[in-house]
C-alpha positions in Angstrom: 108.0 91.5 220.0 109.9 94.0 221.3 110.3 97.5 218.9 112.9 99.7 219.8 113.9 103.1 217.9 117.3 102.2 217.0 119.2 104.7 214.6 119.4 103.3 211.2 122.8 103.3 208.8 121.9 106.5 207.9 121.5 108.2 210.9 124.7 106.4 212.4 127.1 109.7 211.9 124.4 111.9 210.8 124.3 115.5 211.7 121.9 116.7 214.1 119.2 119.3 212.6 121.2 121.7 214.5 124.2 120.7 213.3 123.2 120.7 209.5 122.1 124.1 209.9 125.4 125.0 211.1 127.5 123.2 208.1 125.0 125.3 205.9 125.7 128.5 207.2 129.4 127.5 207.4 129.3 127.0 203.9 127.2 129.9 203.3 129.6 131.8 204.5 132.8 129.8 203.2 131.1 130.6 199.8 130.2 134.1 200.1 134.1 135.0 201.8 135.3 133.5 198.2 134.3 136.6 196.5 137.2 138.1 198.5 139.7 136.6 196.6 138.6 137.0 193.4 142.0 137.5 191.2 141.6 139.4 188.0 140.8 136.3 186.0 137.8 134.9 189.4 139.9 131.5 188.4 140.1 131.1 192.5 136.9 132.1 193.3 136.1 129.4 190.8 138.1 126.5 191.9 137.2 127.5 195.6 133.3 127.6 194.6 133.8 124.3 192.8 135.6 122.7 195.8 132.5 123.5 198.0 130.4 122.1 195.5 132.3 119.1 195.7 132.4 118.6 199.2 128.4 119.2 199.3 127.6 116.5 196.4 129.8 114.1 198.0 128.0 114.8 201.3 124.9 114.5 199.5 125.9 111.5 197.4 127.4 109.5 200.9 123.6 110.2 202.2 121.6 109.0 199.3 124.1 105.5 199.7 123.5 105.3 203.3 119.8 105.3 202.8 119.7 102.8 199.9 122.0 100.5 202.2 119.4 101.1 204.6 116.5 100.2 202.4 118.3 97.0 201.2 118.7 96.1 204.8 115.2 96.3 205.5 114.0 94.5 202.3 116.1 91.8 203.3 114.7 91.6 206.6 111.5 91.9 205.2 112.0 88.9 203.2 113.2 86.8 205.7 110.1 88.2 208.5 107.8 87.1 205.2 109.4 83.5 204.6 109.3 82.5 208.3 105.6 83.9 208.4 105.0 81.4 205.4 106.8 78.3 207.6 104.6 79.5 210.4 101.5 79.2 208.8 102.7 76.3 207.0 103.4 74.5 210.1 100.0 75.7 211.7 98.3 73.9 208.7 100.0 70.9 209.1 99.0 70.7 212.9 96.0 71.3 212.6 95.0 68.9 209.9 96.8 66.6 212.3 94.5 67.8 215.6 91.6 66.9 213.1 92.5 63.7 212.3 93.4 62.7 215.8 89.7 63.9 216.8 88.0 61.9 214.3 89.7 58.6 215.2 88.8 59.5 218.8 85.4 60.1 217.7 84.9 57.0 215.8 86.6 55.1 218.9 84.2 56.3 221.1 81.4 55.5 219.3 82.7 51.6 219.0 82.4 51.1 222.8 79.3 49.8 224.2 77.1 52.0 225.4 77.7 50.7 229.3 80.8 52.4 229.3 79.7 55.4 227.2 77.2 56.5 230.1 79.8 56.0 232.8 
């Protein structure tokens, strides 16, 4: 069997560490700059906090999805890995019992022949 490190559904489009680090900070920042505009009743400081919010659930949210997807895919490939397993060893019993009986009757066989050609 050949296994390669291939990058899952979820890493497919993932950030980077260093890349994460920098959407953080961006929104560190993004967040922090909102104070800025603070009108006298913080109703867009609000909305603008509650957008970044948002955006960071739904980034969150896409994630936790991508992994489950991933997850499902495995189990399924799991399952199918476990039921040709089964076959396999199902098939390996069958020839086997086969390879027994086939040695028996050649067994018993030679045992019927006289014993001038058993010696030769």
């Amino acid at each position: 069997m050949n296994f390669v490190n291939r990058p899952g559904p979820a890493e497919i489009g993932a950030p980077t560490a260093p890349e994460a680090e920098e959407n953080v900070l961006v929104l560190a920042r993004g967040s922090a700059g909102l104070r800025h505009f603070d009108n006298a009743d913080g109703e867009a400081s609000a909305d603008s906090l509650r957008s970044v919010l948002g955006r960071v659930a739904e980034t969150s949210t896409r994630e936790i999805d991508n992994l489950i997807d991933e997850l499902r895919t495995l189990r399924k490939k799991l399952q199918a890995d476990s039921n040709r397993i089964q076959r396999d060893i199902a098939s390996h019993a069958e020839l086997s019992q086969q390879v027994m009986q086939l040695t028996k009757i050649i067994s018993e066989s030679v045992q019927k022949l006289p014993s001038a050609l058993r010696d030769l």
